[in-house]
C-alpha positions as CSV (number, residue, x, y, z in Angstrom):
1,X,44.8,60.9,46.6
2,X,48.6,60.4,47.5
3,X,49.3,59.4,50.0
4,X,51.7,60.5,52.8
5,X,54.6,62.6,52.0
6,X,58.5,62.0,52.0
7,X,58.8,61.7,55.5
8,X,62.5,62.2,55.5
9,X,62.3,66.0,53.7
10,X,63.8,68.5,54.8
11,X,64.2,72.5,54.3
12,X,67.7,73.2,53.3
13,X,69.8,75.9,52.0
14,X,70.4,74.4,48.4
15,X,67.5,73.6,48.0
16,X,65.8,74.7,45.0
17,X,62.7,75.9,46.4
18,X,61.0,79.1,44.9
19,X,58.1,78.8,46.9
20,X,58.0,81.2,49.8
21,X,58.0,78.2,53.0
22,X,60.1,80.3,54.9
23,X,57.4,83.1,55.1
24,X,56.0,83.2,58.6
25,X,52.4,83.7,59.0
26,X,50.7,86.5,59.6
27,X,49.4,85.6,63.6
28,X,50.9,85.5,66.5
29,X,50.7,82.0,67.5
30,X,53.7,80.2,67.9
31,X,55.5,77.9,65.7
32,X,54.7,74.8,67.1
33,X,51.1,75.3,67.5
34,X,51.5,76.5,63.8
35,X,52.7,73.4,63.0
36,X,51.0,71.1,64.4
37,X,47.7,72.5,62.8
38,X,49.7,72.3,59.4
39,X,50.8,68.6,60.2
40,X,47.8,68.0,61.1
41,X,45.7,69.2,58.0
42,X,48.3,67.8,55.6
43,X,47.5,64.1,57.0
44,X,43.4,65.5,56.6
45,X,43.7,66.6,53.2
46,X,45.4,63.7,51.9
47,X,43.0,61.3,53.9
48,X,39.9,63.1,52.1
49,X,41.7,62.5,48.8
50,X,41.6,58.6,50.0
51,X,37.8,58.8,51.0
52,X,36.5,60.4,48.0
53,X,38.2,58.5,45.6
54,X,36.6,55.7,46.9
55,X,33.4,57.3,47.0
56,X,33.5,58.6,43.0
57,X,35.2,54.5,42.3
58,X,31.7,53.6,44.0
59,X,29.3,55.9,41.7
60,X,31.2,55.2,38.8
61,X,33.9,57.4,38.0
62,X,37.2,55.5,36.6
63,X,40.3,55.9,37.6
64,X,41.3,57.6,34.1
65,X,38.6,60.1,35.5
66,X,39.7,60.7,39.1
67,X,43.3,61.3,38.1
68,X,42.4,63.9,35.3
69,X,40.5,65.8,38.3
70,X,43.9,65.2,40.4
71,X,46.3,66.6,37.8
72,X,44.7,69.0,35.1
73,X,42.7,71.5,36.9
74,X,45.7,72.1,39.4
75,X,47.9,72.7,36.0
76,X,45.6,75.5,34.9
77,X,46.1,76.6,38.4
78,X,49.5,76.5,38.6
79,X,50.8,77.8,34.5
80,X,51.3,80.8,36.0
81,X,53.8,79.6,38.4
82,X,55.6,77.7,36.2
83,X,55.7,80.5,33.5
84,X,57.6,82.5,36.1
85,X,59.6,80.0,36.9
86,X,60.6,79.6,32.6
87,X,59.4,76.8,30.5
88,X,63.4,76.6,29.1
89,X,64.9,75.0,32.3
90,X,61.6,74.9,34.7
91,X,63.3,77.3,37.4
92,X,66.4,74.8,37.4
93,X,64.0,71.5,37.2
94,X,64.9,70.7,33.9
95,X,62.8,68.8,31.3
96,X,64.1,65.2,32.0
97,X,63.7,65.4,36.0
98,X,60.4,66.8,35.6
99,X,59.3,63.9,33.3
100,X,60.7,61.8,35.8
101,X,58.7,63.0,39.0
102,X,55.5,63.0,36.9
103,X,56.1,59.8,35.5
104,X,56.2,58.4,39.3
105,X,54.3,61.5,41.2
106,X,51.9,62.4,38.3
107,X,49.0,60.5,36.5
108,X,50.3,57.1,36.1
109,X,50.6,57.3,40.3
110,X,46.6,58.1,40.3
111,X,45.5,56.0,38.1
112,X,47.4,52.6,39.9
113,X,46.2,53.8,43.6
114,X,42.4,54.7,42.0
115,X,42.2,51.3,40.3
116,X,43.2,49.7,43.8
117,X,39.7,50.7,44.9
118,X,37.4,49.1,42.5
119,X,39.0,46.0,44.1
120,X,39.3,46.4,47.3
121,X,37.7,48.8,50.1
122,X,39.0,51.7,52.0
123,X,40.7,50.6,54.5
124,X,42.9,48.6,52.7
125,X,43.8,51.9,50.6
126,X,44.5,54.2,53.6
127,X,46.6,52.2,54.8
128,X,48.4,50.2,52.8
129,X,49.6,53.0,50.3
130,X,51.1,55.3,52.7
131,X,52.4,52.3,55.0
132,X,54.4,51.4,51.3
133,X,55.7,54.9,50.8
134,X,57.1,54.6,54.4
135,X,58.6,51.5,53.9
136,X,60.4,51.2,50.5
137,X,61.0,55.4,51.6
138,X,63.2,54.2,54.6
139,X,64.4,51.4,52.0
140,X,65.8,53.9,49.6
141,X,67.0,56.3,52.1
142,X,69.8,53.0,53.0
143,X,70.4,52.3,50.2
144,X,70.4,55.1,47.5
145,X,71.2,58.3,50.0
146,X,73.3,56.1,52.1
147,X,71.3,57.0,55.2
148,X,72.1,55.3,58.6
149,X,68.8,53.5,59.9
150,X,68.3,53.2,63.8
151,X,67.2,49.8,65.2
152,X,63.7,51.1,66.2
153,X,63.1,52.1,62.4
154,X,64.0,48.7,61.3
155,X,61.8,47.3,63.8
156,X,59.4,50.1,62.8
157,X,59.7,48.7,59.3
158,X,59.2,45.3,60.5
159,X,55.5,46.5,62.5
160,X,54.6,47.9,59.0
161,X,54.9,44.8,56.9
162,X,53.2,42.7,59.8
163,X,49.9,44.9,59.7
164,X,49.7,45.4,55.7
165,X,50.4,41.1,55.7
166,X,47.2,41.0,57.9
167,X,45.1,43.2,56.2
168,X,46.2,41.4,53.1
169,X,45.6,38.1,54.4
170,X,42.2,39.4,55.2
171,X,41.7,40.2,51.6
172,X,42.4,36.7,50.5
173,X,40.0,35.2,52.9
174,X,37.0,37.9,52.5
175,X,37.6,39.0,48.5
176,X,39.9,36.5,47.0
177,X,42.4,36.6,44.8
178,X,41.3,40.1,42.9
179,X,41.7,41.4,46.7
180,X,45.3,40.8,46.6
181,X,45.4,42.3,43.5
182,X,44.0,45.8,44.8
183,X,46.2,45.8,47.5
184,X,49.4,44.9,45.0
185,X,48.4,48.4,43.2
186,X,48.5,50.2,46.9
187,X,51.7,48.9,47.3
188,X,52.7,49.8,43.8
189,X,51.3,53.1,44.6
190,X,53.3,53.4,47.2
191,X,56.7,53.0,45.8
192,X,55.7,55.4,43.6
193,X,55.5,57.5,45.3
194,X,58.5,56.7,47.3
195,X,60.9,57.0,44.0
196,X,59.5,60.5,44.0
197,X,59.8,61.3,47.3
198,X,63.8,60.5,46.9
199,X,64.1,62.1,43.6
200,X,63.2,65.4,45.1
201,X,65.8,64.9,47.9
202,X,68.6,63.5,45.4
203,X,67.8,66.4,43.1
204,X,67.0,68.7,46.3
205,X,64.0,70.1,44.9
206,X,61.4,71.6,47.0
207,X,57.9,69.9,46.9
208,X,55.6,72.7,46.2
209,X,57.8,73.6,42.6
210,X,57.9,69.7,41.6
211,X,53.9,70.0,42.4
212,X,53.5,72.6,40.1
213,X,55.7,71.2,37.4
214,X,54.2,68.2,37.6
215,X,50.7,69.0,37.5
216,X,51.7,71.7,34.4
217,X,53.0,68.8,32.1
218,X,49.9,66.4,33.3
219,X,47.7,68.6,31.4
220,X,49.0,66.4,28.3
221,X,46.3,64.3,29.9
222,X,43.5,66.5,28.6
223,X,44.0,65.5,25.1
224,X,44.4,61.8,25.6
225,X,41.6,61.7,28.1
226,X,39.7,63.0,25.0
227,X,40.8,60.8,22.5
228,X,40.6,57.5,24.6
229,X,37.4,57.9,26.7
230,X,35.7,61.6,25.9
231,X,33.8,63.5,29.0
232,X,30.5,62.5,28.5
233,X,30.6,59.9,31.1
234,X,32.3,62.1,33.3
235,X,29.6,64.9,32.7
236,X,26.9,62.0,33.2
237,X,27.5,62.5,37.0
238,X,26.5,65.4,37.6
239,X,28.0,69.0,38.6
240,X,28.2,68.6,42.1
241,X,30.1,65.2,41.9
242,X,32.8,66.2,40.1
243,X,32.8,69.3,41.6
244,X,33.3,67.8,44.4
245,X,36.2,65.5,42.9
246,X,38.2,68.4,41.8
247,X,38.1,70.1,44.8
248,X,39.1,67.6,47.1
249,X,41.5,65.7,44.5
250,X,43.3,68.6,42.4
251,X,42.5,71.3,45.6
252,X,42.7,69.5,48.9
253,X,44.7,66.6,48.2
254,X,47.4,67.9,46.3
255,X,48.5,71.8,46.5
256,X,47.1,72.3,50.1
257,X,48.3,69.1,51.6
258,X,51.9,69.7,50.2
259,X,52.0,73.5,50.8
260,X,50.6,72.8,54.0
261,X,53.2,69.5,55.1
262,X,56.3,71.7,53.5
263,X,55.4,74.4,55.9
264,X,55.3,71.9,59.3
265,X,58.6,70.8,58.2
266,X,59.8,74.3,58.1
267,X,57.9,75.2,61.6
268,X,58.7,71.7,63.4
269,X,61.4,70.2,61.7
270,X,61.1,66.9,59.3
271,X,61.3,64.6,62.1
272,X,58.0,65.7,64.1
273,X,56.6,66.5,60.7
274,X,56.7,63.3,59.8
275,X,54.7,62.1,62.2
276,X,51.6,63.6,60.5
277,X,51.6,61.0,58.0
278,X,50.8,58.1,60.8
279,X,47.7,60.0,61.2
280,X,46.0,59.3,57.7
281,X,45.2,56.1,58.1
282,X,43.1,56.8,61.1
283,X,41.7,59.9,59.2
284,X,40.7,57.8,56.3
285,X,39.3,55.5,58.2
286,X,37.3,58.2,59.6
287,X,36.3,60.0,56.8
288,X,35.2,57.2,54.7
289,X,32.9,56.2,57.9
290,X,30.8,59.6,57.6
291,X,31.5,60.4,53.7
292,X,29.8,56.6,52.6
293,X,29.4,54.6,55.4
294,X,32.1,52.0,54.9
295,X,33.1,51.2,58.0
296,X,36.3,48.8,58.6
297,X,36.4,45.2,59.3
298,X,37.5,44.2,62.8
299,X,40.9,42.8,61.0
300,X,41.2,46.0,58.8
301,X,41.1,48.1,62.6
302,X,43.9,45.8,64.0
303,X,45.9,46.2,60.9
304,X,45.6,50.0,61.1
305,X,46.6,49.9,64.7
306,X,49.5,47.7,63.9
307,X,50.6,49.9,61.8
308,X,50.5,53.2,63.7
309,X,52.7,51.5,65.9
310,X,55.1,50.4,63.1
311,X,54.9,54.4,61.8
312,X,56.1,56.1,65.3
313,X,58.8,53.4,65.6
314,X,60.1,54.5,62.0
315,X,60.4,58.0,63.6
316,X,62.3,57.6,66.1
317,X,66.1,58.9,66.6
């Protein structure tokens, strides 16, 4: 699922991190190569998490179902962490800023960006939910952190909103008016996830420790998964499907793509890092091509080009 990642973290001293970023590697290769293989399978990752949503919307899964996959099995994976870190003050996270990030990074975040693709296809998803989280990000950054925005980021901006408006436009001609709606929950998504993004740098709270925190108090989901819709339907699919779901999803998606993004920041910087997330709409694009075939609409490939544009101008000095 998710998305890109705060483009405008960064590594700092008081930061409360507890994860070990600033660990080198064990090779020899240098830190920009490093780096640019991190960036690079971040953007992957989370563009996987796009395509096989998409594909377990298509077979049936709901979006109640995707999300538990998302959340819960990386909670088992991660009690340990957090039981390290102290359930009494969650390593210095404290109860009400965790219920925060996981009421805007957690479940209720899935479950609007799943529901977007029973509506709507793909390419309207991989785009328009991480163009969002750039654009309200760069929105917040002005006006909650007080952060000075270049020119070529407010044109940047601008290039965004002119691609999503096409690909939108091309859901009310192709679709209709439910169209409109799926892309409304990608945009909803994406400030989402954009509150969380600027929570963790308001808070300074490293991503990998909000992950785990989060995805530790989204096992509450198990329960009410069980008392609203029960697991037979999920079971219904088979194994290998939702074997497949939590392993890109609560795997892929989530842990590795934000271990993986936290550690190009560290090795590049936030600026270059931030890059990587102009590359997952093209990787979703891709993905989705060879995972179930959908392949874009002319308009849908303009849009995503637009947009690219609109995403280096946003990351310029």
């Amino acid at each position: 699922m998710v998305t890109a990642a705060p483009a405008s973290y960064e590594k700092r001293d008081d930061i409360k991190t507890g994860d070990p970023l600033t660990r080198r590697f064990p090779v020899g290769l240098p830190d920009s190569t490093l780096g640019l293989a991190c960036g690079a399978g971040a953007a992957l990752f989370w563009a996987a998490g796009f395509a096989t949503a998409r594909h377990g919307i298509l077979i049936g899964f709901s979006p109640a179902d995707l999300a538990l996959h998302r959340f819960a099995w990386a909670g088992f994976l991660f009690l340990p962490y957090v039981a390290r870190m102290g359930f009494a003050d969650l390593g210095g996270i404290g109860w009400r800023k965790a219920i925060a990030l996981t009421l805007f990074g957690g479940p209720p975040l899935a479950l609007i960006s799943y529901a977007g693709f029973i509506l709507v296809p793909l390419g309207h998803g991989g785009v328009i939910q991480p163009s969002s989280a750039t654009l309200f990000g760069l929105l917040f950054s002005a006006v909650i952190l007080k952060e000075w925005l270049p020119a070529s980021r407010l044109v940047g901006a601008g290039v965004i909103v002119l691609g999503v408006c096409l690909i939108g436009i091309e859901a009310l001609a192709t679709i209709g008016h439910h169209g409109i709606l799926g892309d409304l929950a990608f945009v909803a998504a994406g400030l989402c996830f954009a509150i969380f993004a600027v929570l963790l740098r308001r808070w300074r709270i490293s991503p990998l420790p909000a992950l785990a925190v989060v995805s530790v108090i989204s096992l509450v989901d198990f329960p009410i998964h069980a008392a609203l819709f029960g697991f037979e339907r999920m079971l219904s699919f088979g194994l290998a499907e939702n074997l497949l779901q939590l392993f890109v999803q609560g795997a892929l998606a989530g842990p590795a793509a934000i271990y993986l993004f936290a550690r190009a920041v560290v090795l590049v910087g936030p600026s270059r890092a931030a890059v990587f997330t102009a590359l997952v709409p093209a990787f979703t694009l891709a993905i989705g091509y060879i995972l179930i075939g959908e392949v874009p609409s002319v308009t849908q490939f303009i849009g995503m080009l637009i947009v690219l544009v609109g995403f280096r101008l946003t990351q310029r000095q």
